[in-house]
BAVO-111726 format. One record per residue (C-alpha): x, y, z; residue in one letter. Coordinates in steps of 0.001 Angstrom, whole numbers, plus 500000, padded with zeros to 6 digits. Example, Ala and Ser with C-alpha at 12.3 -4.5 7.8 and 13.67 -1.06 7.14 Angstrom:
512300495500507800A 513670498940507140S 
//
This chain:
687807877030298474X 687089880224296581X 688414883386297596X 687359886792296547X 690141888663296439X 691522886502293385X 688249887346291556X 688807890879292065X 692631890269290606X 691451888167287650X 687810888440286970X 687709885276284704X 690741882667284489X 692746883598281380X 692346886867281012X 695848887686279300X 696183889232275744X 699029889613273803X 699946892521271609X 697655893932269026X 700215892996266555X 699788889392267354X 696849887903265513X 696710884463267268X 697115885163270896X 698600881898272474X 697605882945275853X 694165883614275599X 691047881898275276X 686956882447275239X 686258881300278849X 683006879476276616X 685835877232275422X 688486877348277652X 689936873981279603X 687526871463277660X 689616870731274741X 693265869945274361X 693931873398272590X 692255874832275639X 694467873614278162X 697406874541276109X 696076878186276035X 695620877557279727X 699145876475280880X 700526879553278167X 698737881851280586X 700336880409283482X 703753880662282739X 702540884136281517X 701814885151284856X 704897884419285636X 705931887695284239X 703973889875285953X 705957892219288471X 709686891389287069X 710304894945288242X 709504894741291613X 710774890870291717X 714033891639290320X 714605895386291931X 712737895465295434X 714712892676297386X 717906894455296446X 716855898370297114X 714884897330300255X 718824895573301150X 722016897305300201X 722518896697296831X 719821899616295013X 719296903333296141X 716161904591295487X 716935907463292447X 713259907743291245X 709606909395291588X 707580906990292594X 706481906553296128X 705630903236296437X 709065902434295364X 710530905128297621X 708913903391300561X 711141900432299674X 713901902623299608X 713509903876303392X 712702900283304303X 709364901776305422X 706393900350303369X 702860901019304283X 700221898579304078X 698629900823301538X 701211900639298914X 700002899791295461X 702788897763294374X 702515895021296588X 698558895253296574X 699538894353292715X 702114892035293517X 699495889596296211X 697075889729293524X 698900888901290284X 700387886212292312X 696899884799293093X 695789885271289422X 698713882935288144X 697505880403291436X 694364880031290005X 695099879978286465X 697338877022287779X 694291875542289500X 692304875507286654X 694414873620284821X 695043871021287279X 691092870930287976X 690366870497284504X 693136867821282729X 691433864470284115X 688200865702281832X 689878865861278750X 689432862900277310X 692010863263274421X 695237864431276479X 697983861811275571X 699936861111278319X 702685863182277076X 700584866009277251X 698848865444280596X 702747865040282376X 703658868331280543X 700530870561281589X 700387869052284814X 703889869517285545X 704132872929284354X 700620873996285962X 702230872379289472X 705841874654288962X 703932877599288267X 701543877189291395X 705034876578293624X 706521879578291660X 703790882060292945X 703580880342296439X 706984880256297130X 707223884279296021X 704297884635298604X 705700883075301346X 709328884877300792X 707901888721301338X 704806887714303006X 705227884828304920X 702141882405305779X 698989883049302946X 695746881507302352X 696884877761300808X 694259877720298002X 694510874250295583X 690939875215293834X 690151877263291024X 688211880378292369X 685248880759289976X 682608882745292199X 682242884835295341X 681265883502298420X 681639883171301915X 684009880630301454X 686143883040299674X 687084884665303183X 690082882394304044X 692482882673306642X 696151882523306071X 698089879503306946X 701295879363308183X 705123879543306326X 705477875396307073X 702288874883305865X 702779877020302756X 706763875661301977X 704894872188302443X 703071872476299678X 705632874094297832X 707651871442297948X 705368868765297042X 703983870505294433X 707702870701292982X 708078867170294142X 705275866131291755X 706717868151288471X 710078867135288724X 708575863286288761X 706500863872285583X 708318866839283565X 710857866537280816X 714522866074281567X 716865868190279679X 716081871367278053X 713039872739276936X 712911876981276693X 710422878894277960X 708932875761279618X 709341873910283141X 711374870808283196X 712757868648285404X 715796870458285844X 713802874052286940X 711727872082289230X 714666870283291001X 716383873799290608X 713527876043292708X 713407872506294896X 717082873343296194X 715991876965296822X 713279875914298543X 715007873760301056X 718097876257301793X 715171878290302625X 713337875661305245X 716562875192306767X 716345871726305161X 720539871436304627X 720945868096303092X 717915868158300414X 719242871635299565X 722750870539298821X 721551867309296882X 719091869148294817X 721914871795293757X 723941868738293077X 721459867219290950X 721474871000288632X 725289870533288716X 725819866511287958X 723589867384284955X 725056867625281685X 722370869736280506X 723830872685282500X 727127874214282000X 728616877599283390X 729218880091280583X 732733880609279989X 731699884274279728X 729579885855282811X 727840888576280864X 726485886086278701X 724259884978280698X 722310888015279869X 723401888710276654X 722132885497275295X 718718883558275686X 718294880530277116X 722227879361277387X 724238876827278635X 723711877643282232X 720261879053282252X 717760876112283977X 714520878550283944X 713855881917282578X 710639883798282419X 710758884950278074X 709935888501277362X 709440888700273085X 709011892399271489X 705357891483271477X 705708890568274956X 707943893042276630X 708836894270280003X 710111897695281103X 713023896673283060X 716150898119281210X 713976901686281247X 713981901461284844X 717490900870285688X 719017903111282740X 719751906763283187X 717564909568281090X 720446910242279436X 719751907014277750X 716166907252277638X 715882905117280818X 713991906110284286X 716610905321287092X 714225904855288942X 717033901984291135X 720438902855291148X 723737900423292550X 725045901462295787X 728477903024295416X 729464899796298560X 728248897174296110X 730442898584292844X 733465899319295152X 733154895277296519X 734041893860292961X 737603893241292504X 740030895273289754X 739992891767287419X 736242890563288040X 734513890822284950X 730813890460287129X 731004894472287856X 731128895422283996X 728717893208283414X 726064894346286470X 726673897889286196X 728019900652284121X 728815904076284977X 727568907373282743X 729279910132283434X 728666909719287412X 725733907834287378X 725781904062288325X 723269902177286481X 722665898183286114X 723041896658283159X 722286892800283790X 719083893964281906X 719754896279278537X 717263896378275785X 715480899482276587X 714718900278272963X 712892896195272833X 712201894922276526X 712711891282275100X 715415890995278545X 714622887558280099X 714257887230283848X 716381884400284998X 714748882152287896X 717407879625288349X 720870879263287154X 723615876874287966X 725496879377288966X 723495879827292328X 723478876091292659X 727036876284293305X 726304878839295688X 723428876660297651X 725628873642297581X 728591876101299256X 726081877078301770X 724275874214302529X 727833872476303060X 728729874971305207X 726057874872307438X 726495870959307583X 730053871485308874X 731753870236305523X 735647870656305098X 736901873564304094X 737926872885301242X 734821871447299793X 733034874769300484X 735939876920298946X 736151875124295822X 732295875788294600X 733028879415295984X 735921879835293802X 734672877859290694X 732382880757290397X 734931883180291010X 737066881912288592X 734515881930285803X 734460885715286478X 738480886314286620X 738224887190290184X 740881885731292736X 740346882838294696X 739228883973298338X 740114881412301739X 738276881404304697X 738472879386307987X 735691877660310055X 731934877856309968X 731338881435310162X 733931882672307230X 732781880402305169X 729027881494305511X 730402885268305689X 732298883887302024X 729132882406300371X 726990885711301597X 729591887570300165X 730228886097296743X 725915885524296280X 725719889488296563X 728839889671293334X 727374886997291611X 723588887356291864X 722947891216291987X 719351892562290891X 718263889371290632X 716132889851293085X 717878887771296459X 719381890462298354X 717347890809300893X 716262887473301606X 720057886780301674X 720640889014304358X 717431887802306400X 717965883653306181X 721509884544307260X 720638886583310162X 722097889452309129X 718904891572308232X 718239893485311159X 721619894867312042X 723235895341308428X 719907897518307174X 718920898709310705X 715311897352310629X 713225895636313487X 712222892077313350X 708733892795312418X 710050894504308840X 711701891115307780X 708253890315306078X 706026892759304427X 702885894096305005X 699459892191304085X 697986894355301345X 695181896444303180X 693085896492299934X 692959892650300000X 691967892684304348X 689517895237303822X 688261892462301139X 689248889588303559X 688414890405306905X 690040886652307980X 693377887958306576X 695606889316309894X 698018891369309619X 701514891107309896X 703410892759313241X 703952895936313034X 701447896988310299X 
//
């Protein structure tokens, strides 16, 4: 299949480019040359976990100020749409956000099309670029599916326009399918233990358990979190800040890397003018008051100048070189909690992951009783724990408490189908109440 709209995105697979200052881009490559040699399809899977990076703002900020843990402070009025929890199908953000999600798809797809032709791959280096083309493609799919729900499934590179390129969506369980194969897959072939900046075993398994506690699919969910957590690899940081202070530590299982040459604007976004930042996000006055007088996690998330509440999980405004984390064992503590609760575990089994993250941040240990205080205690501690990390609102929605908590109808619990890419795609439909 071919589809148009990803041509439009990404005229030719590859197109990144690094900095002027760099003077061998690693993520480029003349599409003359590109995926028939081994250097090519190392170029190749560079600009796959490169797309990766595109749209850290709106990954990280929108599912929070579209929730309750962001108010809109800014200009801009596709992110002010967000803010009212009214976004139109015209809004250029998520027009960007569809097709830079597409791009990294088919850079993915290339790769995969193009490893069983080079003949001099060892098989060291087919596993890697296979496995890392396969977690990217899940990557992008499974951010689809979250805001959009069912999109075209597309497993070919696109390299012309044609009919076929009109495709018609397919559904959420078709799209998670695939998801979860496709992480199946890399987590059989990719490295165990640590590698930085690259897919391994461990992020595979690690967007696996997400990926399950999102199907509904308890048990997998709770082994796959187990897996992160049995692994010695992976270690909470005795300090929470560190997580974002540092690159790449203890507890970090996949992080999308952000160098000087490389950067991303998100610390100018979230930090006042006052310190040269934007605000274009700022954290609800509800979510600062929640944190406890000992819990080091508010400090950490958000600082205060003068009256203005600001985050701070992301704050090298003067470099951009802030990492966006994708997985850390932290949350697998969380999805284990959850998962457990929702298969009618003790008590006490659920508690004790709750609190093991609760301790880590010098916050007291909370008790709750039956089914629905222990979900209301997981909910809870993921909003402390994981703020502006982009999960707020897709918290709120898998626990049912979207519609009532942010006053929406059931038709904004997914967004709108870009209408740039339908009025490209007639075969795309749109979502209710677009």
């Amino acid at each position: 299949m071919k589809m148009k709209y990803m041509i439009v995105a990404a005229a030719v697979l590859l197109t990144a480019c690094d900095s002027e200052l760099v003077t061998n881009p690693v993520a480029s490559i003349d599409s003359e040359t590109a995926l028939k040699t081994v250097r090519g399809i190392e170029l190749a899977v560079n600009g796959a976990y490169r797309s990766l990076q595109s749209g850290s703002r709106e990954y990280t900020a929108y599912p929070d100020l579209y929730a309750d843990n962001l108010d809109f402070t800014g200009t801009y009025g596709t992110d002010a749409e967000v803010g009212l929890r009214n976004v139109s199908n015209s809004n250029g953000a998520f027009l960007t956000l569809w097709a830079d999600c597409y791009d990294g798809i088919n850079r993915a797809n290339g790769v995969l099309e193009a490893i069983s032709d080079v003949s001099d791959l060892t098989s060291a280096q087919e596993a890697e670029f296979k496995g890392a083309a396969l977690f990217v493609r899940a990557v992008q799919y499974f951010r689809l599916v979250e805001w959009f729900g069912g999109v075209p499934l597309v497993l070919e590179p696109s390299k012309g326009v044609t009919e076929e390129s009109l495709v018609s969506r397919n559904s959420r369980e078709e799209v998670l399918a695939q998801v979860v194969q496709d992480l199946t897959d890399a987590a059989s072939i990719l490295p165990a233990g640590r590698v930085d900046g690259k897919a391994t075993q461990g992020a595979a398994n690690a967007l696996l358990a997400k990926v399950y506690l999102e199907q509904g699919d308890y048990g997998q969910a709770r082994d796959k979190a187990n897996t992160l957590i049995s692994d010695p690899t992976y270690s909470l940081l005795a300090d929470f800040a560190d997580n974002f202070n540092t690159e790449f530590g203890s507890e970090s299982i996949y992080e999308i890397q952000f160098t000087v040459n490389n950067a991303n604007s998100l610390a100018f976004w979230y930090f006042p003018t006052t310190q040269d930042g934007r605000l274009g996000f700022s954290p609800t006055e509800e979510l600062y008051n929640l944190y406890g007088p000992t819990d080091t996690r508010r400090d950490a998330s958000i600082r205060i100048d003068g009256t203005t509440r600001y985050c701070f999980k992301y704050s090298t405004i003067s470099t951009g070189t802030d990492n966006v984390i994708l997985a850390r064992l932290a949350e697998m503590y969380l999805i284990r909690a959850e998962a457990n609760a929702r298969l009618g575990a003790a008590d006490a089994t659920v508690l004790a992951d709750i609190n093991t993250i609760r301790a880590r941040a010098g916050a007291t240990p909370v008790s709750a009783s039956g089914q629905a205080a222990l979900l209301d205690a997981v909910l809870a501690e993921r909003r402390l724990e994981l703020a502006f990390e982009g999960m707020r609102f897709f918290d709120l929605r898998r626990f049912g408490q979207a519609q009532t908590k942010l006053e929406i109808d059931a038709d904004h619990l997914l967004f709108p189908i870009p209408q740039g890419e339908r009025d490209t795609n007639p075969n795309l439909t749109q979502n209710p109440g677009y």
